[in-house]
C-alpha positions in Angstrom: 77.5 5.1 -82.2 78.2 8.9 -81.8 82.3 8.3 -80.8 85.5 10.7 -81.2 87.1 10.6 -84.3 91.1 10.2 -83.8 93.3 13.4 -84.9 94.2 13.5 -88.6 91.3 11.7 -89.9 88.7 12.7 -92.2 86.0 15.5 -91.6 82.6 13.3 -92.3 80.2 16.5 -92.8 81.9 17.1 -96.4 79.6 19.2 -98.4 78.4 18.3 -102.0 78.0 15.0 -101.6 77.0 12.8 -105.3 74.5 11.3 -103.6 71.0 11.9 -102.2 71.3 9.9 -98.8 71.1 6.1 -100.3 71.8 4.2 -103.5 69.5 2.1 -105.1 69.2 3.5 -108.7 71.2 5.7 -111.2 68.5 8.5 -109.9 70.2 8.5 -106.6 73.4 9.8 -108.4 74.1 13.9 -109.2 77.4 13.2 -110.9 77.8 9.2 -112.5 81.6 11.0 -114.0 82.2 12.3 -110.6 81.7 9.1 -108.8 83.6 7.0 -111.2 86.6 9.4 -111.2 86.5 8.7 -106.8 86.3 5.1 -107.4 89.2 4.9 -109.7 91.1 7.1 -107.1 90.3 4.5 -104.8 91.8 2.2 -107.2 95.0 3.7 -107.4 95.2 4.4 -103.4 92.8 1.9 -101.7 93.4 3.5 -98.1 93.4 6.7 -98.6 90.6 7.1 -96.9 90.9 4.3 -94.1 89.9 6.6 -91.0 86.5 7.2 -92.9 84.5 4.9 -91.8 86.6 5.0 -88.1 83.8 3.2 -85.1 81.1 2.9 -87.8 79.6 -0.3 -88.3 78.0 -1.2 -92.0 75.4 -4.3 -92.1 75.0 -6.6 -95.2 72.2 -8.4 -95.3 71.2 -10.9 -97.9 68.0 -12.1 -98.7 69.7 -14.5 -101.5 73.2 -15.8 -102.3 75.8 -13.6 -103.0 79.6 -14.2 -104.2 81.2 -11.3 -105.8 78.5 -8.5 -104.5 79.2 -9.6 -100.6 82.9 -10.2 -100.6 83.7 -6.8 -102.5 81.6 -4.8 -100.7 83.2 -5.9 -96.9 86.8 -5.3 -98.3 85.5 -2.4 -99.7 83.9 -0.9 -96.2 87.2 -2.5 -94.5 89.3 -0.4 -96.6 87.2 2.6 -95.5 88.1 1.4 -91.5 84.4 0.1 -91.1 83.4 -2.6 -89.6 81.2 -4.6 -92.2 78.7 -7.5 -90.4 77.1 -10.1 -92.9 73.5 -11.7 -91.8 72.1 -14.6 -94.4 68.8 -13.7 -93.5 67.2 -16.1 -95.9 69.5 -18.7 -94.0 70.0 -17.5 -90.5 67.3 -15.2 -89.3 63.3 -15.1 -88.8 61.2 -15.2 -92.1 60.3 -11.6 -92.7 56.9 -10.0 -93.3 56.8 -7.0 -95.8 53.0 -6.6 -96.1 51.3 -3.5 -94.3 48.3 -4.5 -92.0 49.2 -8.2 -92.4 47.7 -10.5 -90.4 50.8 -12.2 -89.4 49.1 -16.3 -88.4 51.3 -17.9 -91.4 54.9 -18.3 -91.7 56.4 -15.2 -91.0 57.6 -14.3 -87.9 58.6 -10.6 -87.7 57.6 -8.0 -89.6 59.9 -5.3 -91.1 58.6 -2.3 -89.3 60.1 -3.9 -86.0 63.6 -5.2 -87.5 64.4 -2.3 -89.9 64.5 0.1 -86.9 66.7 -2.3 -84.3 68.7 -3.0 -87.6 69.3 1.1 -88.2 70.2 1.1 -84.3 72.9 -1.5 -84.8 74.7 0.2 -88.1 75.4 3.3 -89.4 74.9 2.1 -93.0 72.7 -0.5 -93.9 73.1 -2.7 -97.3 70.3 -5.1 -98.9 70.0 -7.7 -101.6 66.7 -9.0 -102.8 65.6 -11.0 -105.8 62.4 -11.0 -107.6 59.9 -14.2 -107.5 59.2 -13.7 -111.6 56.1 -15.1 -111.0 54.5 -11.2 -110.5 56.1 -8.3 -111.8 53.5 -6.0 -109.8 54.8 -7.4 -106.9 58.8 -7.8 -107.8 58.4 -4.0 -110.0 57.1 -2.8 -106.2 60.3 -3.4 -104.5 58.6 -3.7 -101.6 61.6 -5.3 -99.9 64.1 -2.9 -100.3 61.5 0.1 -99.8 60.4 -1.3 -96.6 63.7 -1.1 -95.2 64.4 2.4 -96.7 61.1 3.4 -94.9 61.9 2.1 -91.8 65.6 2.0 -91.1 66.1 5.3 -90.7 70.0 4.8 -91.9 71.4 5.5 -95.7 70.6 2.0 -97.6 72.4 0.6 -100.3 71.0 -2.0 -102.7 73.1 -4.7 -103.5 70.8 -6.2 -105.9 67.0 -5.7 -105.8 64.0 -6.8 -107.7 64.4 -4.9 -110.9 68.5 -2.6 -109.9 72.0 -3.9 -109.8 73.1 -0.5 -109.3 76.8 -1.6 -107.9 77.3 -3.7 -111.1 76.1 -0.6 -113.3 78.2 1.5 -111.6 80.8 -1.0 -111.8 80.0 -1.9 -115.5 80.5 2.0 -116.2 83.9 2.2 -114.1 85.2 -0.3 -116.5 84.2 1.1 -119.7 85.9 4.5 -118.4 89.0 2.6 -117.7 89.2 1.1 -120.9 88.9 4.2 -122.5 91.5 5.9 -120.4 93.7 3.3 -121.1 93.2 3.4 -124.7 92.5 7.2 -126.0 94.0 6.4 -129.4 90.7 4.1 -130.0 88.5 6.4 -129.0 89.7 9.8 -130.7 86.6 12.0 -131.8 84.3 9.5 -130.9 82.0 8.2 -128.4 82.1 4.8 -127.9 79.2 1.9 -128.9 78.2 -0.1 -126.4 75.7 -2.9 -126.9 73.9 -4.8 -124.6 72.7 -8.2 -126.2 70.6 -10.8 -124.6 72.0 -14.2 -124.6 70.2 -17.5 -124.1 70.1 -19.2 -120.6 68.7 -22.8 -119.0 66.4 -20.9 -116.7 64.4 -17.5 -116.6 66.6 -15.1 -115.0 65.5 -11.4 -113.5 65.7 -8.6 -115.9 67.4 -6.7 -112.6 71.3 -6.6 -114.6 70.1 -5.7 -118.0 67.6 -3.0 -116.4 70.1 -1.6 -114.4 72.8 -0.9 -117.1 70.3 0.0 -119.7 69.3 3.0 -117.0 72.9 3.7 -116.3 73.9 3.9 -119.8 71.2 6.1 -120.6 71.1 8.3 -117.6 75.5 8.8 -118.9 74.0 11.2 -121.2 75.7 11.4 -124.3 79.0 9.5 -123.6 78.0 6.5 -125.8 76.4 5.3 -128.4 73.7 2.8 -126.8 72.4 -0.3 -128.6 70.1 -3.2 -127.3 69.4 -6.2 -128.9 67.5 -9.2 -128.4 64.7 -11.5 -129.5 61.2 -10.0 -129.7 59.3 -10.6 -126.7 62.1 -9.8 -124.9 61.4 -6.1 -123.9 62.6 -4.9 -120.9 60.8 -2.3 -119.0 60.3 0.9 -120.8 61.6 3.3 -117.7 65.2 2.1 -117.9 65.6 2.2 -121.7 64.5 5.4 -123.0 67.4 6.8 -124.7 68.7 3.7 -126.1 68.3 2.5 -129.8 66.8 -1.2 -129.4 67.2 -3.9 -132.3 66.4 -7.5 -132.9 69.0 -7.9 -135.2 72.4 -9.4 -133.4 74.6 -8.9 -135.9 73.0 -5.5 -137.3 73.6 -4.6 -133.1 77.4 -5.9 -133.3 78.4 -3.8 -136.1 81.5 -1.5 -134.9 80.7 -2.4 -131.7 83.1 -1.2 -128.9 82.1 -2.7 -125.5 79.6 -5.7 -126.0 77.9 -6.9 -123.0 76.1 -10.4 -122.6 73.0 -10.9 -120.5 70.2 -13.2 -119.9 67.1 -11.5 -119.1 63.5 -13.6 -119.1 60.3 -11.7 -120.9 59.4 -8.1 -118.8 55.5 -8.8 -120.2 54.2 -11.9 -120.2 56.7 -12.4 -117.4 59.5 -14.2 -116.2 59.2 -16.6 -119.2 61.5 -17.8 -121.2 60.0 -18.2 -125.3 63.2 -19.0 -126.9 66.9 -20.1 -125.9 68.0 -19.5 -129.6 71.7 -21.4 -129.3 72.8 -18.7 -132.5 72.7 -15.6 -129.6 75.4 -17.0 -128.3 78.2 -14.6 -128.6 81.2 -16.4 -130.4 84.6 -14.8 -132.1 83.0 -14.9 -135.5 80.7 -12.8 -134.6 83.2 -10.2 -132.4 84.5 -10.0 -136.5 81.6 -7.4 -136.7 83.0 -5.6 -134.3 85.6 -3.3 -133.6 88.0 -5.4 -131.6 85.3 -5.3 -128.9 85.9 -5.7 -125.4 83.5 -8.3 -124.2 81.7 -7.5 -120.4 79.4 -9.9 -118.0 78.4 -9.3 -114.6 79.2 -13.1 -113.7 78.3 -16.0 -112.7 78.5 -16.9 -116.5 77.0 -20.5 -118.3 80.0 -21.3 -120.5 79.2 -22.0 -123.6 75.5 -21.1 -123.1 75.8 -17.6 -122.6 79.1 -16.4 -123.9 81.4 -19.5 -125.3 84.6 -20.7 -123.9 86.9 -19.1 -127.0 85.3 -15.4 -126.0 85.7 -16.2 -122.3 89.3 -16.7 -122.6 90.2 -14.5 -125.3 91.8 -11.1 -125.0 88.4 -9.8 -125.6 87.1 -10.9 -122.2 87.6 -8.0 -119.4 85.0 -10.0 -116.8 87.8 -10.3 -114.6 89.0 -6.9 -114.6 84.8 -6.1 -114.7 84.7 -8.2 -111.4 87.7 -6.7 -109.8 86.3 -2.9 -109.6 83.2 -4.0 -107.8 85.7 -3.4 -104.7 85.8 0.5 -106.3 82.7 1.0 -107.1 81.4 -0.2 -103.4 84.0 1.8 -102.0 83.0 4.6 -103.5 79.5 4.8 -102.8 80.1 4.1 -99.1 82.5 6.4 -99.0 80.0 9.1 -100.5 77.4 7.9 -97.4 79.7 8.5 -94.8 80.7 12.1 -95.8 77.0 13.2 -95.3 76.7 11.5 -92.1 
């Protein structure tokens, strides 16, 4: 994998690098302003960079379906010159065994410790997305998965969704707010902005993996918001992502001057992966964006119209989910492009 790099390309052994070898939580970050600043560069001047990633190879693998995290991470690698390889390994490869010591006579039929190490062979970054069971938050709060592979890879891993971390979408979701506020200084004078995350309702129990992730992100973007959560009681999420953040079971109390509002479903964190209530009235709606100040409405997508956020927010001049969507190609592309500089 070791190959000549052409003339005029980039130097890969860049020092002071935002990142601690891999990316799988806000923790992994030394600079969040930093690395949003490179991704917006990247916006502005998407192949800048494109000898970067020159002979590298990335690897996606999924362990669960992916629309907007797979595509915008292989444009994103292709725009750094890699070459990005998807495997649907729920779909297209052996069933994987995580355990240590297992006695491997069931179902399974390779365990980690002998694919994560052919797998780090094969690519010079590799990229994983997981998804808890919600049937035992020891087990999914473990992330055994993703830690196996860190473990055992022996190549910079990047989580593109895991039990409990969406940190691409947190990074993403904070790249937007930063673009919004760039883009609109005379809203923001003297102020920090309020952000509010608020739980909406759902059909189905879904992992509290989005609103953890940008409850840590917000709070680890020390003192560049004002940070609000609301939802039902009973629906906590886990204490180690939202210290720092003022929590509420108030909506509309939450809503009040609210800047950037973003919707999420979450099931309970502990008596878990339940759903208790799918109260219709926590359905954000434009009478109740009247609380707010003109706020700019976010979700990670795929969204439940008119369950989760209604039709007449989706389409409104509130909604930035597309704009949301469309920087996951920056955000990717910016973290990869970190990972290769300290290769």
């Amino acid at each position: 994998m070791e190959e000549s790099i052409p003339a005029g390309s980039v130097n890969l052994k860049e020092a002071g690098s935002l990142l601690t070898g891999k990316f799988t939580t806000a923790t992994d970050v030394s600079d969040i302003d930093t690395l949003v600043k490179r991704a917006l560069e990247y916006k502005a001047d998407p192949f800048k960079d494109a000898q970067l990633g020159y002979r590298k190879r990335i690897g996606l693998l999924f362990l669960n379906p992916s629309l907007r995290t797979r595509l915008s991470t292989q444009i994103a690698a292709r725009n750094l010159g890699m070459e990005a390889i998807v495997f649907n390994v729920d779909k297209e490869g052996w069933q994987l065994e995580f355990e240590e010591g297992a006695i491997m006579s069931g179902s399974t039929s390779e365990h980690v410790k002998d694919a994560a190490p052919i797998l780090g062979s094969y690519f010079d970054i590799l990229c994983i997305r997981t998804f808890p069971s919600l049937v035992n938050r020891e087990d999914d709060y473990s992330e055994l998965y993703i830690s196996e592979f860190i473990k055992y890879c022996g190549r910079p891993v990047i989580s593109l969704e895991s039990a409990t971390l969406h940190p691409l979408q947190s990074l993403t979701d904070v790249i937007t707010i930063t673009e919004q506020m760039r883009d609109r200084p005379e809203d923001f004078m003297g102020r920090k902005p309020k952000v509010v995350l608020t739980w909406a309702p759902h059909v189905k129990p879904l992992p509290q993996c989005v609103a953890n992730s940008f409850s840590q992100w917000m709070c680890a973007w020390q003192g560049k918001s004002e940070f609000v959560i609301a939802h039902p009681e009973q629906y906590e999420l886990a204490p180690e992502f939202t210290k720092g953040a003022r929590i509420v079971h108030d909506q509309d109390q939450a809503l009040k001057d609210a800047d950037f509002v973003y919707v999420k479903n979450w099931s309970t964190y502990n008596d878990y992966g339940k759903i208790f209530e799918n109260d219709p009235s926590w359905m954000l709606s434009l009478e109740k964006l009247q609380l707010t100040r003109q706020a700019k409405v976010m979700h990670c997508l795929p969204v439940r119209r008119n369950v989760e956020l209604s039709d007449e927010v989706l389409d409104s001049a509130h909604s930035i989910v597309t704009q949301e969507a469309g920087n996951r190609v920056w955000a990717a592309q910016a973290v990869i492009s970190e990972l290769l500089r300290r290769s």
